[in-house]
C-alpha positions as a Python dict, from the first residue, in 0.01 Angstrom:
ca = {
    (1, 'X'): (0, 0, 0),
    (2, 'X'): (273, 253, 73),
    (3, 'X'): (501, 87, -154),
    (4, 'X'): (372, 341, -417),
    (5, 'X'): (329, 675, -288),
    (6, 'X'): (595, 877, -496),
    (7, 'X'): (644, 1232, -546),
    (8, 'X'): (317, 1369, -591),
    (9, 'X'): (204, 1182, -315),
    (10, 'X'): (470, 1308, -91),
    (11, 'X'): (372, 1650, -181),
    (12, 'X'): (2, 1648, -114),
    (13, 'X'): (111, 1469, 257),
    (14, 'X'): (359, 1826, 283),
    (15, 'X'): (56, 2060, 162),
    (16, 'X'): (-195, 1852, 410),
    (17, 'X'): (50, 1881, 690),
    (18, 'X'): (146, 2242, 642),
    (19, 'X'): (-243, 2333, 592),
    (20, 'X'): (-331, 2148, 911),
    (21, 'X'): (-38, 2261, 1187),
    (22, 'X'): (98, 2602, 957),
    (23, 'X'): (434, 2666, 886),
    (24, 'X'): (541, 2845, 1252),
    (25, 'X'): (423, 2505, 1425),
    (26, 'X'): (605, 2292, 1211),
    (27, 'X'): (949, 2504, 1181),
    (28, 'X'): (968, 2498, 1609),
    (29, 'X'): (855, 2084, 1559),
    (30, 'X'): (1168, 2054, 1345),
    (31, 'X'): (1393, 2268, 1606),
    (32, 'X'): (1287, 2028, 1872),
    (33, 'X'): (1371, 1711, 1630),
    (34, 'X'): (1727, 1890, 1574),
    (35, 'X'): (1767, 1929, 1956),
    (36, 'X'): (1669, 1565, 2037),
    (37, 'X'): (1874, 1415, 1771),
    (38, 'X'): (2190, 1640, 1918),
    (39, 'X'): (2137, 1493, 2263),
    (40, 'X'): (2145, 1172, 2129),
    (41, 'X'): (2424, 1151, 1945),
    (42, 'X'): (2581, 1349, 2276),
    (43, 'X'): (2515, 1038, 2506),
    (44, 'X'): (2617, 799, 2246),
    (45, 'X'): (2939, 951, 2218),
    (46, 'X'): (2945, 1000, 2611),
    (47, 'X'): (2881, 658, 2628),
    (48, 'X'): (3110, 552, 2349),
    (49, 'X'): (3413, 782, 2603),
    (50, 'X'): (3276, 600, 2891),
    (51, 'X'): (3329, 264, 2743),
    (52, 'X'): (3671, 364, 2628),
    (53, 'X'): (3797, 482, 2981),
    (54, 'X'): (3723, 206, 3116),
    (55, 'X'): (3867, -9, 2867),
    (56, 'X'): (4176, 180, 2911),
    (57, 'X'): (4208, 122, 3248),
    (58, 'X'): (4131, -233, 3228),
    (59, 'X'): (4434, -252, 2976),
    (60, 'X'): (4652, -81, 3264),
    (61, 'X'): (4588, -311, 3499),
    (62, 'X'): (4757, -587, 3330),
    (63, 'X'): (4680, -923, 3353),
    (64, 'X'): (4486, -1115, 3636),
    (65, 'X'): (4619, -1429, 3783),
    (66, 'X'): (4419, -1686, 3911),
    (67, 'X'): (4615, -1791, 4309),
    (68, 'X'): (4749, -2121, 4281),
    (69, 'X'): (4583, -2398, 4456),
    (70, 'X'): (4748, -2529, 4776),
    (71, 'X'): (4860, -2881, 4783),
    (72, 'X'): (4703, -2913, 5091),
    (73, 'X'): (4346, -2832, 5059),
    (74, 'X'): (4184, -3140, 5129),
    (75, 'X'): (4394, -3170, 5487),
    (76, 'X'): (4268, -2807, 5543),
    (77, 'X'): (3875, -2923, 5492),
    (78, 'X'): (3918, -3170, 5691),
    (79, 'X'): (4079, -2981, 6024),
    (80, 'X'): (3730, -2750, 6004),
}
């Protein structure tokens, strides 16, 4: 159904919409788009930083060793 709209279709949706809400609604609709789209992209780069950082310091800390076991475990369980 909307596989087919095309250009002149497009354009009577952009008269309809411009008749119904007017041009000064639909210019401060499209400021608040921009705005919410700049936020976004704000916390996806914050959280993109974020990610980083901690990466970072992950890669600082070196390596992790697992202790060894002690050879003498099962003597230990059993003295509890």
């Amino acid at each position: 159904m909307l596989n087919n709209i095309g250009l002149p279709g497009l354009l009577l949706i952009a008269v309809v919409v411009l008749v119904l809400f007017g041009r000064g609604k639909i210019s401060s609709l499209m400021g608040e788009v921009g705005k919410g789209i700049t936020a976004f992209k704000r916390g996806v780069d914050d959280g993109k930083k974020e990610i980083d950082d901690q990466s970072n310091t992950i890669n600082e800390a070196g390596t992790v060793h697992e202790p060894e076991a002690r050879p003498h475990a099962a003597e230990d369980k059993d003295r509890v």
